[in-house]
C-alpha positions in Angstrom: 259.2 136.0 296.9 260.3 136.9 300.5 258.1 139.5 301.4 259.1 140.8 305.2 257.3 143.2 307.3 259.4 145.3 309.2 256.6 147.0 310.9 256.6 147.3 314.6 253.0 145.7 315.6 250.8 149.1 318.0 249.6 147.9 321.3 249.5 149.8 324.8 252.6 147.6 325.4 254.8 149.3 322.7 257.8 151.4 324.0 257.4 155.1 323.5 260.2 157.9 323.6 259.9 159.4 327.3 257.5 162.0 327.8 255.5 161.2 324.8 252.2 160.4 325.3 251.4 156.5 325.7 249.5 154.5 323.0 245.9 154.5 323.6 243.5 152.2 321.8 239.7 152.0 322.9 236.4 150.5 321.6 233.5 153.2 322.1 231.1 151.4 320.2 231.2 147.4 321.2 228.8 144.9 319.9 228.4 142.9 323.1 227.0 146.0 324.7 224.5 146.4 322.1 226.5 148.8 318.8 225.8 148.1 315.6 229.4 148.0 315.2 233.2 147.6 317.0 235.0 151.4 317.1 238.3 152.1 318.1 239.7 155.3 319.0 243.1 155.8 319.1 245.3 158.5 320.7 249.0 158.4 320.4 252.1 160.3 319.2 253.1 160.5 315.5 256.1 159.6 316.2 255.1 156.4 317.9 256.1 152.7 317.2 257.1 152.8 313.1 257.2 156.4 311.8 258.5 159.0 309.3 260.1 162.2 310.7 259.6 165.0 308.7 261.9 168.5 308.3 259.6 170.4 310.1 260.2 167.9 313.6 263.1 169.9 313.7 262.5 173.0 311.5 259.7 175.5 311.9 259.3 176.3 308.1 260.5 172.7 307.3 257.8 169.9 304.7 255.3 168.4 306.3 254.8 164.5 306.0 252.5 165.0 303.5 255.2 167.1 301.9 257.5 163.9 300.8 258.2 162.4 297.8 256.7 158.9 297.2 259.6 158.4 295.1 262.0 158.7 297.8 260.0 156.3 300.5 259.4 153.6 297.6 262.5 151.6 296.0 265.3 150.1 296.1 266.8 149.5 299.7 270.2 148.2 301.0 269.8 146.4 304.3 272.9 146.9 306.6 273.6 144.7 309.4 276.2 146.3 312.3 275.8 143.9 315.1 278.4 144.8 317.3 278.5 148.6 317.1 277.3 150.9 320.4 277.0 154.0 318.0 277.2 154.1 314.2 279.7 156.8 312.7 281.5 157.6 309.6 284.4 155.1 310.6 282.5 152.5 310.9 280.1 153.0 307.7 283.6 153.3 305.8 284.4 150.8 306.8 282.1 148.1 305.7 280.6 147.5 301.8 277.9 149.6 301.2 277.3 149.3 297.3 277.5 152.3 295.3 274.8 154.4 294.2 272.9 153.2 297.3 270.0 155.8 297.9 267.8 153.9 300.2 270.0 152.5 303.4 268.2 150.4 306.4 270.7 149.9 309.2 270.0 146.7 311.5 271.8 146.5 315.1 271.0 144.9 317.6 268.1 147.5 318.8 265.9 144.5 316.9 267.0 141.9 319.6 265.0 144.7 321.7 262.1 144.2 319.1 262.2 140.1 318.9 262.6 139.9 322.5 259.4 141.8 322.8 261.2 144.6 325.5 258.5 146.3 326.6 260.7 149.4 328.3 262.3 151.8 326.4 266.1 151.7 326.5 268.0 154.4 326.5 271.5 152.4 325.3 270.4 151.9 321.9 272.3 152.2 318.8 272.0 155.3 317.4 273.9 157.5 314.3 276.5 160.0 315.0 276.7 163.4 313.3 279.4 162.8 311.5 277.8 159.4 310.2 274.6 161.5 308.8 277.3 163.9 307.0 278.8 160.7 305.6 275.4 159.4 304.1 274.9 162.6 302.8 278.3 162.8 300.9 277.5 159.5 298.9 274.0 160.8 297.8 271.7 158.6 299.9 267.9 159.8 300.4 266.4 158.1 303.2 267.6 156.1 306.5 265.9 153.9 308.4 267.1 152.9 311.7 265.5 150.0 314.4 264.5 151.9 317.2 262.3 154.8 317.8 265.5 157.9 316.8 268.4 158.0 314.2 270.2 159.7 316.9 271.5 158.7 320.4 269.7 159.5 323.5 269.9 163.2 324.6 272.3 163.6 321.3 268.8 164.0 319.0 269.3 167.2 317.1 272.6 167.5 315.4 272.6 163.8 313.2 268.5 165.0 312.7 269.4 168.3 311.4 271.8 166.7 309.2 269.5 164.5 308.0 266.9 167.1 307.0 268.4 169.9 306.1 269.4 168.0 303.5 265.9 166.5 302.6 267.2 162.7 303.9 264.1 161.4 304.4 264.1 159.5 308.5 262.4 155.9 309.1 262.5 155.0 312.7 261.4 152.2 314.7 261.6 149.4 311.9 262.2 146.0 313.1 264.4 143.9 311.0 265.1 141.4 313.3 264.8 139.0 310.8 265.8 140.9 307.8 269.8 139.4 306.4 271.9 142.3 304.8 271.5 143.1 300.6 269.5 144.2 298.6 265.5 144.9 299.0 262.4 146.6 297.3 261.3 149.2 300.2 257.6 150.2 300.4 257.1 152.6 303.2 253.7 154.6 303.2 253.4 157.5 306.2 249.8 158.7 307.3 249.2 161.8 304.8 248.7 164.2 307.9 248.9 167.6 306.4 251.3 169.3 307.8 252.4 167.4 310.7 256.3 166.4 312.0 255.9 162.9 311.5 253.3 160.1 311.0 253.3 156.3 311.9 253.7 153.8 308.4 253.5 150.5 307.8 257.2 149.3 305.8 257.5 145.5 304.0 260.6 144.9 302.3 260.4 142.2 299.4 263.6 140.5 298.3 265.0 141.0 295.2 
């Protein structure tokens, strides 16, 4: 059983979207200076290194992350590999062989190179997914995306493939690295923080092979 895990790995050294606050992880108790215990405290964004985005990121009366379905985060997943693509749209996904009746869809580019090569600054040139690619995915019925760097969307073009995306309760991975994931078929288990209420949360995401 190939079991992958497709988790980007938190450190201070993890890229963060600009303007979001930097990861932050601290011992305040420390057994060398005399604690009964190590503590860490941690400070960072939800939407920081692997994470869910939830409806209300971009909605005001939108779900919360503890608002979605288990179902949906959990099952079968279809791992797409676009290597040579600068943007993903509707012309290109029709393009290639995505099976029918897909519901789950993880979209590999080369933002993972970013991940293997362990790039440290963001980059604003990643691969992102159009509008009209979101209205696409929506068409043929599929639930949840998950994309290899930290938006769905291209830089400064966030809100219109996000609204698509939620409005139409598709649930949004981002910042999975499947560097070393080949397309087909996968069992996806992806469990967000249950922060009540909140626009996102970080999760930890394994695919297993089937």
């Amino acid at each position: 059983m190939n079991i992958y895990d497709i988790t980007l790995t938190l450190s201070p050294e993890i890229p963060t979207w600009p303007g979001d606050p930097k990861f932050v992880m601290e011992r305040f108790d420390k057994i060398e200076a005399g604690d009964n215990t190590n503590t860490t405290r941690i400070e960072m964004s939800a939407h920081t290194g692997t994470h869910v985005d939830a409806p209300y990121h971009f909605f005001s009366h939108g779900k919360g992350v503890d608002q979605l379905s288990l179902r949906i985060l959990n099952g079968r997943a279809y791992v797409l590999h676009l290597p040579e693509v600068s943007v993903v749209t509707a012309a290109e996904l029709a393009r290639v062989n995505i099976p029918p009746r897909t519901r789950r869809l993880l979209i590999r580019t080369r933002n993972s190179e970013y991940w293997a090569a362990g790039v440290k600054e963001f980059r604003t040139d990643f691969v992102g997914l159009s509008a009209d690619a979101a209205d696409y995915l929506v068409r043929r019925g599929v639930k949840l995306i998950g994309v290899d760097y930290l938006s769905v969307a291209p830089y400064k073009q966030s809100r219109p493939t996000h609204e698509v995306f939620l409005r139409n309760d598709v649930i949004i991975v981002e910042g999975l690295n499947l560097a070393e994931v080949p397309q087909g078929r996968y069992m996806l288990y992806c469990l967000p923080l249950k922060l009540k209420g909140a626009d996102g949360a970080p999760a930890r995401a394994i695919l297993i092979g089937v």
